[in-house]
N, C-alpha and C positions, 0 to 999 in steps of 0.2 A: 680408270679403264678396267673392264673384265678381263680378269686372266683369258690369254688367248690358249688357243693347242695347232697341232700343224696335225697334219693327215697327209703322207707320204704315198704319193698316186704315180700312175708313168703310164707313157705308153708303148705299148712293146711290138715290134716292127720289125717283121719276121721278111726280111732284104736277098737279095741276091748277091752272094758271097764271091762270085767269081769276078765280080767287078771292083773287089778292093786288089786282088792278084794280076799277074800278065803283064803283059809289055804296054798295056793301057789302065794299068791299076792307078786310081785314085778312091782315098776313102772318103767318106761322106764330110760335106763341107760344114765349116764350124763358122755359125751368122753373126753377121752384124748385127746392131743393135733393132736396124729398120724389118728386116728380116726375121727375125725371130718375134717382132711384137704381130707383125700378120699371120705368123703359125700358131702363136698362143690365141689370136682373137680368133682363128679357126677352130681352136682345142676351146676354147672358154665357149664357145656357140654350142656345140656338141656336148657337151658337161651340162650348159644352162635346159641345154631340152631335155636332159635325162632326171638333173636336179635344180627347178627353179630358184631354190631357196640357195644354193650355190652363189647366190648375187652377193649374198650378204658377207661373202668370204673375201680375201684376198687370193690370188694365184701368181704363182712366180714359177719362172722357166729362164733355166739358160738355152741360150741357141746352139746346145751340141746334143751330139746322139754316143752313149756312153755303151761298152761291152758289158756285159753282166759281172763280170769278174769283178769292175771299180764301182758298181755301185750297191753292191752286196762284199760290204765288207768293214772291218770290228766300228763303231761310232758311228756308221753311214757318212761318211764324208761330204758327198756330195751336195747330201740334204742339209747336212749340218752349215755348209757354205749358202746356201739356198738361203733358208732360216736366216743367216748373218745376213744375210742383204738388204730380207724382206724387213727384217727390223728395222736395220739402220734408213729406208726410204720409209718409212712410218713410224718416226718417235712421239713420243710424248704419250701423255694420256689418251688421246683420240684416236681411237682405230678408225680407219676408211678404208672402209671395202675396195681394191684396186687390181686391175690388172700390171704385174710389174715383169718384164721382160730384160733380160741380161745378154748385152752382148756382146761379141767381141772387137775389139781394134788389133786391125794389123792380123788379124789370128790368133791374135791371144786372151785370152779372156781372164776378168779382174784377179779374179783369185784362182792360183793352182790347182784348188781341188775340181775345180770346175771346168780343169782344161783334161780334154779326152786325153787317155794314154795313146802316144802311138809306138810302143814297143809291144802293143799286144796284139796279135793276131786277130783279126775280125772273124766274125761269123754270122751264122745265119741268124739269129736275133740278136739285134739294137734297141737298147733302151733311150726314152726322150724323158728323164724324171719330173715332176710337178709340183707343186706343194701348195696345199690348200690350206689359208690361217684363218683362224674366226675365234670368236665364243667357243669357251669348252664346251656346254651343252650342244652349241649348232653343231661341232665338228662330231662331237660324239652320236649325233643321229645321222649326219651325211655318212660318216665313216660306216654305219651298220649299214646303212642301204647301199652302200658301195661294193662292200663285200659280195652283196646277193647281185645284185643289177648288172653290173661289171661281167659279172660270169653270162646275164644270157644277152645283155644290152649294150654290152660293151664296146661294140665293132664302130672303129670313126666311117663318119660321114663320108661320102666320095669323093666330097671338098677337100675337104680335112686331108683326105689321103694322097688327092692331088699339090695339094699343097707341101706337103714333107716331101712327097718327089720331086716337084720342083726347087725347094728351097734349099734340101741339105743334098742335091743330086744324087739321089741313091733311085735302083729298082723298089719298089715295093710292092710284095705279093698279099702280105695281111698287113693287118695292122689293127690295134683295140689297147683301151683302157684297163689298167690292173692295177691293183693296191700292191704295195711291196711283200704283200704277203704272200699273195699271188703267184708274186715271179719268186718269191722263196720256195713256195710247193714248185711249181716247175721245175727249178734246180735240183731239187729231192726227186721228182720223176724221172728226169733225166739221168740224173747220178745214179738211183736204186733200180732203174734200166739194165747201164751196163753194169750191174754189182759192185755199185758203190756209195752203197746207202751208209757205212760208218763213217766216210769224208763227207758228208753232206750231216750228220749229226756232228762233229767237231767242227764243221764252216759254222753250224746255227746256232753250237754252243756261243761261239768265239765273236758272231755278230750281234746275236739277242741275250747273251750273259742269261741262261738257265741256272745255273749251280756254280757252286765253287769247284768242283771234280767232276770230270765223264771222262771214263773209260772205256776205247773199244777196242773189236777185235776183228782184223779184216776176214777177208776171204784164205789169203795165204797164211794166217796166223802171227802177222803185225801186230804189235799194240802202242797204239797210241792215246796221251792223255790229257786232258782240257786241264789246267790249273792254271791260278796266277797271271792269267791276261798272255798264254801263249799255249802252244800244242809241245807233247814233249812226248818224243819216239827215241829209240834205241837202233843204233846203227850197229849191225852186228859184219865185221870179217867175215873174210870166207872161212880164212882158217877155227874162227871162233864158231862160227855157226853149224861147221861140218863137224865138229870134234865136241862140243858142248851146248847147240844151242838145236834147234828143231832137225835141222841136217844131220846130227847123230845118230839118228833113225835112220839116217837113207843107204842102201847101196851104195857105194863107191865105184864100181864096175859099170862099163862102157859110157863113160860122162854121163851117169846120172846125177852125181851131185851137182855139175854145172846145169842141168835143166832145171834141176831144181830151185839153184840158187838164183838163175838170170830169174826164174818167175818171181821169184822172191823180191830181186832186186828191180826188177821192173813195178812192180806195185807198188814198192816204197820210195822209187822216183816220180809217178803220178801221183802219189799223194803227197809228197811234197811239193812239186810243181803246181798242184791245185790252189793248195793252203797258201803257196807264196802267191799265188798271181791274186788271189782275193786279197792281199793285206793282210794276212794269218802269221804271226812271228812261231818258227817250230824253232824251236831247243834241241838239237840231236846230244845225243848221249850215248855213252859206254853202257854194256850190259853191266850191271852191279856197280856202276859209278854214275846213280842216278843224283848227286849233289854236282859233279863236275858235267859243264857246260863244253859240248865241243865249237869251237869260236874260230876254228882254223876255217879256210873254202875244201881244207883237203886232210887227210890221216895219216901219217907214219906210223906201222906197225913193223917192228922189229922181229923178222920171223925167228923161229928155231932151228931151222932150216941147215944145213952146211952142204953148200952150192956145192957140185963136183966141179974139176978143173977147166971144164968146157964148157958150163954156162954161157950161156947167151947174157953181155954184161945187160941189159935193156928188153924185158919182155911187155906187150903192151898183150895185154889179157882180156877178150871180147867174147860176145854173147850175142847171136843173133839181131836183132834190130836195136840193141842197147849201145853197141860201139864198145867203147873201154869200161869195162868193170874196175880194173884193177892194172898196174903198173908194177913190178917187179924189177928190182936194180940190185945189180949181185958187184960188192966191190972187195974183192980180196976174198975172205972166208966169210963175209958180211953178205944176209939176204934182209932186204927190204921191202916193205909191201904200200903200194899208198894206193890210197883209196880218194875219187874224188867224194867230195860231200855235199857241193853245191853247182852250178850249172857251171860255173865258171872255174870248178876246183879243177879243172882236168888239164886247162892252160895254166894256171897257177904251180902246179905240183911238176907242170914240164919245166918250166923255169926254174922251180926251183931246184931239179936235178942236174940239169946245166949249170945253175950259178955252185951247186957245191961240187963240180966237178968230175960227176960221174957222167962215163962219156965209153963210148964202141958201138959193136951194130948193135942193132934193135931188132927182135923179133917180133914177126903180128904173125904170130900162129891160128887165129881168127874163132881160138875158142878158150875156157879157162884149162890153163896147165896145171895140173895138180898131183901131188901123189899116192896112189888111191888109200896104199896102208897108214901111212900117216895123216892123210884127208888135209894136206895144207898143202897151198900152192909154191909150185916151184918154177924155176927158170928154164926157159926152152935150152933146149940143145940141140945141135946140129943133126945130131944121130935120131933124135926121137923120132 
C-alpha cells in the first residue's frame, strides 16, 4: 500500500455563548454513533463540491464539538486519537477511501482524548476537527488547495449548518471550514489583539516544536522560555522584585509598588492560565535557581522581617481584581510570606497554615501591606 498522510481540517462554529451559562445552560451535545455519521455525510457533501477528488480520501470525525484550548495543543491529541481509529478500521495493505464516523455510548466517547473537557469554560468559537487520509501526493495537493479555497469558499452549506444546530443543539451564527493552521493564525490574531502576541509564540513553539530555545519578553517585562518539551518563567516575590528585581526602580510612596506589582502579577497569572489550559507543562522557578524546579502548588518565603508586638497573626494581601496575592503569618518574632503558585495554591497553603498551627485573626486590608523603606511586606496592624 502507498504511504498514506492525514491533513488536519475542522470546522469552526462561531455559537452563541450564553446558552452554555444560566439557569438553562447546557453545553453542546456529544453524538451517538447515528448522529454524527449524518453530520459528517453533510460535511463530506460540502468538501466533495468544493474538492471532487476528495472522494479518493478517507474522513473521520468524532461526534463532539471541542474549545480551542484542547485541540491546539503540544502532539494535537485529538487528531492523534482520530489517526488511531482511522487506522485501526482500515488495516492491511488496502486503503479504501471511507467515510468513518465516531461516536459516542452513554456519552462517553472511545478514547479520552476525544471526549470534550467539561472543566473549560465555553466560548464563542467551537471546533468540530476532521481528518482527511489518502496518498501522500493526493493529500499534499488537497492540502495546498485548501489552504487558499477555505479562506474565500469555505462557508458550510445551509444544510450543513442546519444540521450541526440540530445535531449538537447549539445556536449557530457562522460556521466554515479551516486547516488547523488557520485556527493557529486566529489564535495569534486574537492573542496579538489584546497584547499578547509573546504567549501565542510559546503556545506555537510548544505545539509545532520550531526550535530547541525561544525566548520572550512580555509586555510588563516577563521572560519566559521554550526548552526541553515545557515553558520555563521565574516567579519573583514581592519582597524579591521591589528590592532586586524590575520593582527596584519604582517608587515606594503611595502604593506604587503594589500597582506595580498586581500588573505584573496579573500578566504572569494569564499566561500561565493560558499555557495550562492548552496542555503547555510551565516549570516555575526562582530567580538565579534556574536548575531548581518549583513543584510545590504554593511558596514559603522566610521574610527578614521582625513583626512588631501587634502584628496582625494572619494577613491575607490583595490587589484589585486579582484576590490574594500574597498571605502573611507572623508567629512569635517569625514573618512568613506564601505565595500561591498555582490555581489551586491559595486552598492548599490555607490548610497548610492551619495544619502547622498557626491560628488568630486574620486581616484582609484589601490591598498589598508593605514597608515602603525596606520595600518588603509586612503584617497589618490594628493601628495602620
Amino acid at each position: 500500500m502507498a504511504a498514506l498522510q492525514h491533513q488536519y481540517i475542522l470546522v469552526g462554529i462561531e455559537t452563541d455563548p450564553r446558552r452554555y451559562y444560566g439557569e438553562n445552560a447546557a453545553r453542546p451535545a456529544v453524538l451517538d454513533r447515528a448522529a454524527a455519521e449524518q453530520v459528517l455525510a453533510h460535511l463530506a457533501t460540502d468538501l466533495t463540491s468544493m474538492f471532487p477528488e476528495i472522494n479518493r480520501c478517507a474522513l473521520t470525525m468524532a461526534g463532539a464539538l471541542f474549545d480551542q484550548t484542547q485541540l491546539l495543543r503540544p502532539e494535537l491529541a485529538v487528531y492523534q486519537a482520530l489517526e488511531t481509529l482511522q487506522q485501526s478500521s482500515n488495516p492491511g495493505d488496502d486503503f479504501q477511501p471511507r467515510l468513518l464516523s465516531i461516536g459516542a455510548r452513554k456519552g462517553r466517547m472511545p478514547l479520552d482524548e476525544l471526549q470534550p473537557f467539561e472543566h473549560v469554560p465555553l466560548g464563542l468559537l467551537q471546533v468540530l476537527p476532521l481528518l482527511v487520509s489518502g496518498p501522500v501526493d493526493h493529500i499534499a495537493t488537497l492540502a495546498g488547495e485548501m489552504e487558499h479555497r477555505f479562506l474565500e469558499q469555505g462557508q458550510l452549506s445551509a444544510h450543513s449548518a442546519k444540521g450541526l444546530e440540530s445535531q449538537f443543539r447549539i445556536s449557530l451564527n457562522h460556521a466554515r471550514f479551516m486547516t488547523i493552521t488557520d485556527l493557529n493564525a486566529l489564535l495569534r490574531l486574537q492573542l496579538e489583539h489584546h497584547g499578547f502576541l509573546p504567549l501565542w509564540e510559546l503556545l506555537d513553539a510548544a505545539i509545532n516544536f520550531p526550535g530547541p530555545i525561544l525566548r520572550v519578553n512580555t509586555a510588563k517585562g516577563l521572560q519566559f522560555e521554550w526548552r526541553e518539551g515545557a515553558v520555563h518563567s521565574f516567579f519573583e516575590t514581592f519582597d524579591w522584585w521591589a528590592r532586586h528585581g524590575d520593582g527596584a526602580e519604582k517608587p515606594a510612596a503611595n502604593q506604587q509598588l503594589q500597582t506595580a506589582y498586581a500588573d505584573r502579577t496579573r500578566e504572569y497569572r494569564r499566561y500561565l492560565t493560558m499555557l495550562t489550559a492548552h496542555g503547555v507543562k510551565v516549570s516555575q522557578h526562582l530567580p538565579g535557581l534556574e536548575d531548581a524546579e518549583l513543584t510545590e502548588t504554593f511558596l514559603l518565603e522566610e521574610s527578614t522581617i521582625e513583626p512588631p508586638q501587634d502584628a496582625v497573626p494572619i494577613t491575607e494581601h490583595a490587589a484589585d481584581d486579582l484576590g490574594t496575592v500574597a498571605v502573611t503569618v507572623v508567629s512569635q518574632n517569625r514573618q512568613m510570606n506564601f505565595y500561591p503558585l498555582l490555581a489551586t495554591g491559595l486552598n492548599d497553603l490555607h490548610r497548610f497554615i492551619r495544619k502547622q498551627g498557626y491560628s488568630g485573626d486574620t486581616a484582609y486590608p484589601g490591598c498589598i501591606v508593605y514597608h515602603e523603606d525596606s520595600r518588603q511586606l509586612i503584617a497589618d496592624t490594628p493601628a495602620r
